[in-house]
C-alpha positions as CSV (number, residue, x, y, z in Angstrom):
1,X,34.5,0.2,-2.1
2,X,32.7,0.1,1.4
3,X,33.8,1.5,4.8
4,X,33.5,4.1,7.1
5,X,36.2,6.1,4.9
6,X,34.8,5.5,1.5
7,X,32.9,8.8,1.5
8,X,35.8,10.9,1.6
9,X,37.9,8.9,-0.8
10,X,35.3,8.9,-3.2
11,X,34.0,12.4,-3.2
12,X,35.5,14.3,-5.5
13,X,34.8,11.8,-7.9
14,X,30.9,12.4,-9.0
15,X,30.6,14.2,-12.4
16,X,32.0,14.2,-16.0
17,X,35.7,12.8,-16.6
18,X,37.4,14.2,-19.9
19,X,40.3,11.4,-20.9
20,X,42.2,13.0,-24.1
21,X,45.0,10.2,-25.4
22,X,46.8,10.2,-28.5
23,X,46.2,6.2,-29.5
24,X,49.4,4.1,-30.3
25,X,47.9,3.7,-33.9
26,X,47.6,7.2,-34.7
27,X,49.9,8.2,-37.5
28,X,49.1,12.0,-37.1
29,X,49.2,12.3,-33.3
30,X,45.5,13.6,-33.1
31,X,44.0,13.8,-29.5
32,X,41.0,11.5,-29.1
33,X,38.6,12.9,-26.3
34,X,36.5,10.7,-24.6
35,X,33.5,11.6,-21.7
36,X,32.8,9.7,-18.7
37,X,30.0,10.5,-16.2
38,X,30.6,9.0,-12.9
39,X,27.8,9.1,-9.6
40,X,29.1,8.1,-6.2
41,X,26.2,7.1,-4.4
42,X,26.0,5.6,-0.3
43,X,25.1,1.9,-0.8
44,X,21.1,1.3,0.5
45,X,20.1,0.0,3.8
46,X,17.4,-2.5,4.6
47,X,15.4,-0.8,7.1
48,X,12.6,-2.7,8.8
49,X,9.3,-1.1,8.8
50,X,7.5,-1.2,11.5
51,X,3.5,-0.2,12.3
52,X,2.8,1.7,15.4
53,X,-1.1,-0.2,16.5
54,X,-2.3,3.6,17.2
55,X,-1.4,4.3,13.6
56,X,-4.2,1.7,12.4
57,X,-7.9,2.8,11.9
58,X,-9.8,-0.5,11.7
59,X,-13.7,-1.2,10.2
60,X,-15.7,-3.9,9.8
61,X,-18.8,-4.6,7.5
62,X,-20.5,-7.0,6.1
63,X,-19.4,-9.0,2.7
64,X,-21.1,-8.8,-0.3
65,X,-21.6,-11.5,-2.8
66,X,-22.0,-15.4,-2.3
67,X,-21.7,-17.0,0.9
68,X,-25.5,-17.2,1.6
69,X,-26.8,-16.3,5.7
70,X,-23.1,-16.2,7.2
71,X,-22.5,-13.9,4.8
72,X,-25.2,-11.7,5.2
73,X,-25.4,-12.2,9.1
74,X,-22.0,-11.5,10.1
75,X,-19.6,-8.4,9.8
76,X,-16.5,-10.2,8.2
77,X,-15.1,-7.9,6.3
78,X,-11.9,-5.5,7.1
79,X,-11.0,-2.1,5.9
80,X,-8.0,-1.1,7.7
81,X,-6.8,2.5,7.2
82,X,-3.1,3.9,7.7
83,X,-3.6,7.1,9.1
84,X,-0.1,8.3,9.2
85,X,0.1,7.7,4.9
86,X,-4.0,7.8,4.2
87,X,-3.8,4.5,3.2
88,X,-6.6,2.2,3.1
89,X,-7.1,-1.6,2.2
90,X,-10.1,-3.6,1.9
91,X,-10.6,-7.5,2.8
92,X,-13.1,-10.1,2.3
93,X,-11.9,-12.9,1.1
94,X,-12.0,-15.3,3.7
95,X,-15.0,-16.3,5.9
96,X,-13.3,-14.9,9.2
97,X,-13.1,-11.6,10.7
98,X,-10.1,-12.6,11.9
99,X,-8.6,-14.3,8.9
100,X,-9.5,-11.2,7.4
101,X,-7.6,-8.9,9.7
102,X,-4.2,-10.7,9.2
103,X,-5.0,-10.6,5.2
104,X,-5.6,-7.0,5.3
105,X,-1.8,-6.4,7.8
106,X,0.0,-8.3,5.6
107,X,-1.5,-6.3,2.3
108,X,-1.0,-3.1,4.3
109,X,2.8,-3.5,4.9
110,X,3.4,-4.6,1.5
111,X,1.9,-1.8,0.1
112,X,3.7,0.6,2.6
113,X,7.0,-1.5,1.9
114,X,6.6,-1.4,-1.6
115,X,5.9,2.7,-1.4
116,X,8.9,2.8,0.8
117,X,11.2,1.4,-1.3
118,X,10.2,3.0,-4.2
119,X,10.4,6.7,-2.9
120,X,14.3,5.3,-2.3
121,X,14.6,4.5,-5.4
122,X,13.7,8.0,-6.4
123,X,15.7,9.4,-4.2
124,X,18.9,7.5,-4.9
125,X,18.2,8.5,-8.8
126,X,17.8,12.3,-8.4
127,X,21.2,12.0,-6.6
128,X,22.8,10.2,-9.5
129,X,20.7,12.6,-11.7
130,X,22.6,15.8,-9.8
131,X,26.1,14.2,-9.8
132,X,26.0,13.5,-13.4
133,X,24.9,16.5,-15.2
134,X,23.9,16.6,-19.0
135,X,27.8,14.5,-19.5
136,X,28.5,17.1,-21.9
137,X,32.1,18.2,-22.7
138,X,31.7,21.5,-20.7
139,X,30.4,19.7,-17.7
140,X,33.4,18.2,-16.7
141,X,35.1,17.3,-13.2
142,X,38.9,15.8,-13.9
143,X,40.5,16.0,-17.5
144,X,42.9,13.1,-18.0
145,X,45.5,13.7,-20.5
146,X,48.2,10.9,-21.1
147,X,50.0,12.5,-23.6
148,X,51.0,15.2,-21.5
149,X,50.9,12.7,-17.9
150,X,48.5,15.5,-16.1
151,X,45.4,15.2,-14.5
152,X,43.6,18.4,-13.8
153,X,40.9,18.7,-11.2
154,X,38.5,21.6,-12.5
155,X,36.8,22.4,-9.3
156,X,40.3,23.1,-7.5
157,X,42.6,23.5,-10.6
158,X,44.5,21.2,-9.2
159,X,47.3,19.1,-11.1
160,X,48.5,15.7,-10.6
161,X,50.8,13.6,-12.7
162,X,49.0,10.4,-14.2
163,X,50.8,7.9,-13.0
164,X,49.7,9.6,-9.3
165,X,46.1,9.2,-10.0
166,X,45.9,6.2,-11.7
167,X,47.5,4.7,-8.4
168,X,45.2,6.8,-6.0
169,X,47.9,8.4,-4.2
170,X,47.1,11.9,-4.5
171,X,44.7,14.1,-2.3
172,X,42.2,17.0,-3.2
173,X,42.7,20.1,-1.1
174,X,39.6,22.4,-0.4
């Protein structure tokens, strides 16, 4: 679910859900317990990175290795340096300074792209990681229990009648 509501529909939901049923097939009535961990998490955002010019430390060298008196004559190759991240990437491949200089952008924004998104990703898994708990039977947020046709909400105590939450129409009071 998305919208500008979705956050308060959905927050009470993160953590373990206990759903005890007696099954149809069940001669002896015995209550079958089942645990389900569940993580509410905002859906990501493309963000556009962007390079601020007085963030960028350029230096230029010569190249080493084959490429005979150019080579050796000219200062052709880039390191460019991030300063806000430390960052630093090293270009020669190409015969121009300037060729070089667009190589050694484009590497830098991958790698700070690349650095971005993954420190996202880590973020967006400790978040799950803290909404789900170990998913052990103790760690529990609703208990579901059809036999009886009560939900129980363990943070509030609160009690709802099945057929109520299985429908969404009921509301968790603080």
């Amino acid at each position: 679910m998305t919208g500008e509501w979705a956050d308060d529909a959905f927050r009470d939901e993160g953590g373990g859900h206990r759903w005890q049923r007696v099954p149809p097939n069940d001669k002896r009535g015995r209550v079958h317990t089942s645990t389900v961990t569940v993580a509410v998490l905002p859906e990501p955002t493309a963000t556009q990175l962007t390079i601020q010019p007085g963030d960028l430390a350029w230096a230029f060298s010569r190249g080493s290795g084959p490429g005979g008196q150019n080579r050796n004559k000219t200062e052709t190759a880039v390191d460019l340096t991030h300063r806000p991240s430390g960052l630093v990437v090293h270009c020669e491949s190409e015969r121009s300074q300037g060729q070089n200089k667009l190589n050694a952008l484009a590497m830098l924004r991958a790698r700070l792209w690349s650095a971005q998104v993954e420190a996202a990703h880590a973020e967006r898994g400790a978040a799950r990681k803290r909404q789900l708990g170990s998913g052990a039977r103790g760690d529990k947020t609703w208990t579901v229990r059809t036999q009886d046709d009560v939900v129980t909400h363990h943070a509030t105590g609160q009690k709802f009648r099945l057929r109520e939450y299985l429908d969404g129409d009921y509301e968790v009071c603080r």
